[in-house]
C-alpha positions as CSV (number, residue, x, y, z in Angstrom):
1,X,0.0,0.0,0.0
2,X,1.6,3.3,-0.6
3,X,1.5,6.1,1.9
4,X,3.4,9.4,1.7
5,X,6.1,10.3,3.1
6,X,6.7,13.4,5.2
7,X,8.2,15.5,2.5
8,X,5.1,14.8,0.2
9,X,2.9,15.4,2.9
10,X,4.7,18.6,3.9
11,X,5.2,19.5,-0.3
12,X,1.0,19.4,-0.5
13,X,0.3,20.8,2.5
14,X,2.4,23.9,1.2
15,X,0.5,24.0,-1.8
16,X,-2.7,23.8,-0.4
17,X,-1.7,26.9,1.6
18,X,-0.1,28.8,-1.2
19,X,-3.4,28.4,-2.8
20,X,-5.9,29.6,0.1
21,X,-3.2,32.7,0.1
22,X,-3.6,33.5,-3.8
23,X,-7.3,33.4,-3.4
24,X,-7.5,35.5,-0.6
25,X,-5.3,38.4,-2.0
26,X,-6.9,37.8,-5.5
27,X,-10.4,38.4,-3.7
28,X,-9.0,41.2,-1.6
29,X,-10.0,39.1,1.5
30,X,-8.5,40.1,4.8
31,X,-6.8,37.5,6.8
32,X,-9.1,39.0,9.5
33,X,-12.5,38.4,7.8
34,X,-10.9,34.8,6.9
35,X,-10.6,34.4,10.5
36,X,-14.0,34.9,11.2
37,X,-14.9,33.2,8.2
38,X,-13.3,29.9,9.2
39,X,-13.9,30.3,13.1
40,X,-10.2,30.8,13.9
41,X,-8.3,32.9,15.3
42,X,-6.4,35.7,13.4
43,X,-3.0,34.2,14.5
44,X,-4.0,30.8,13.8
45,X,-5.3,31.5,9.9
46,X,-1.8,33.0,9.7
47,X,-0.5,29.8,10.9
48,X,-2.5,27.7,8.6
49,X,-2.7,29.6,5.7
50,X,1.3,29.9,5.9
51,X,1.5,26.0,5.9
52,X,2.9,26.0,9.6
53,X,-0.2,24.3,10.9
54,X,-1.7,21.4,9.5
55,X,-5.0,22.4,7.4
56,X,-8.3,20.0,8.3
57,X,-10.9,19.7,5.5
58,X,-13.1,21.9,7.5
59,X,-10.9,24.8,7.5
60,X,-10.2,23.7,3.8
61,X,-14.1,24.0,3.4
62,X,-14.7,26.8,4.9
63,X,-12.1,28.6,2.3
64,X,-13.6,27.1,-0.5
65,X,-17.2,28.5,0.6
66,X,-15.4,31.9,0.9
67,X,-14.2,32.0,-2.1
68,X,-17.7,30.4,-3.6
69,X,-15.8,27.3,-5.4
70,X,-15.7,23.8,-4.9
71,X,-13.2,22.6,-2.1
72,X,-11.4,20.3,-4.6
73,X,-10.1,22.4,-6.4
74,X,-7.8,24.0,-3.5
75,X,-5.8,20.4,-3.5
Protein backbone atom coordinates (compact mmCIF):
# COMPACT_ATOMS: atom_id res chain seq x y z
CA UNK A 1 0.00 0.00 0.00
CA UNK A 2 1.61 3.26 -0.62
CA UNK A 3 1.53 6.11 1.93
CA UNK A 4 3.36 9.44 1.66
CA UNK A 5 6.13 10.26 3.10
CA UNK A 6 6.71 13.38 5.18
CA UNK A 7 8.18 15.51 2.53
CA UNK A 8 5.06 14.77 0.23
CA UNK A 9 2.89 15.43 2.89
CA UNK A 10 4.69 18.59 3.94
CA UNK A 11 5.24 19.51 -0.31
CA UNK A 12 1.01 19.38 -0.52
CA UNK A 13 0.27 20.82 2.45
CA UNK A 14 2.40 23.87 1.23
CA UNK A 15 0.45 23.98 -1.78
CA UNK A 16 -2.75 23.81 -0.37
CA UNK A 17 -1.68 26.90 1.60
CA UNK A 18 -0.06 28.82 -1.18
CA UNK A 19 -3.43 28.45 -2.82
CA UNK A 20 -5.86 29.61 0.12
CA UNK A 21 -3.18 32.66 0.12
CA UNK A 22 -3.56 33.46 -3.78
CA UNK A 23 -7.29 33.44 -3.44
CA UNK A 24 -7.47 35.50 -0.60
CA UNK A 25 -5.29 38.42 -2.01
CA UNK A 26 -6.90 37.81 -5.51
CA UNK A 27 -10.40 38.40 -3.71
CA UNK A 28 -9.05 41.21 -1.59
CA UNK A 29 -9.99 39.11 1.47
CA UNK A 30 -8.49 40.10 4.83
CA UNK A 31 -6.76 37.50 6.78
CA UNK A 32 -9.12 38.98 9.46
CA UNK A 33 -12.52 38.37 7.83
CA UNK A 34 -10.87 34.79 6.95
CA UNK A 35 -10.64 34.41 10.48
CA UNK A 36 -14.04 34.85 11.20
CA UNK A 37 -14.87 33.21 8.17
CA UNK A 38 -13.26 29.92 9.18
CA UNK A 39 -13.87 30.32 13.14
CA UNK A 40 -10.15 30.83 13.93
CA UNK A 41 -8.33 32.91 15.27
CA UNK A 42 -6.36 35.73 13.42
CA UNK A 43 -3.00 34.24 14.54
CA UNK A 44 -4.00 30.83 13.84
CA UNK A 45 -5.25 31.52 9.86
CA UNK A 46 -1.78 33.02 9.67
CA UNK A 47 -0.48 29.77 10.86
CA UNK A 48 -2.53 27.69 8.59
CA UNK A 49 -2.69 29.62 5.72
CA UNK A 50 1.32 29.87 5.92
CA UNK A 51 1.50 25.96 5.85
CA UNK A 52 2.94 25.97 9.62
CA UNK A 53 -0.16 24.30 10.87
CA UNK A 54 -1.69 21.36 9.46
CA UNK A 55 -4.99 22.39 7.36
CA UNK A 56 -8.29 20.01 8.32
CA UNK A 57 -10.92 19.74 5.54
CA UNK A 58 -13.13 21.91 7.53
CA UNK A 59 -10.93 24.84 7.50
CA UNK A 60 -10.16 23.71 3.78
CA UNK A 61 -14.14 24.02 3.45
CA UNK A 62 -14.71 26.75 4.90
CA UNK A 63 -12.10 28.59 2.27
CA UNK A 64 -13.59 27.09 -0.52
CA UNK A 65 -17.20 28.45 0.59
CA UNK A 66 -15.41 31.93 0.93
CA UNK A 67 -14.16 31.99 -2.06
CA UNK A 68 -17.67 30.44 -3.63
CA UNK A 69 -15.77 27.29 -5.38
CA UNK A 70 -15.72 23.81 -4.89
CA UNK A 71 -13.20 22.65 -2.07
CA UNK A 72 -11.45 20.26 -4.57
CA UNK A 73 -10.06 22.40 -6.36
CA UNK A 74 -7.82 23.99 -3.54
CA UNK A 75 -5.75 20.42 -3.54
Amino acid sequence: MYSKTDAEMSKQLQTVAGKIRTMREAMAISQKEMAMDTQTTVEQYQKLESGESDLSFSFIYKCAQRFGMDYALLY
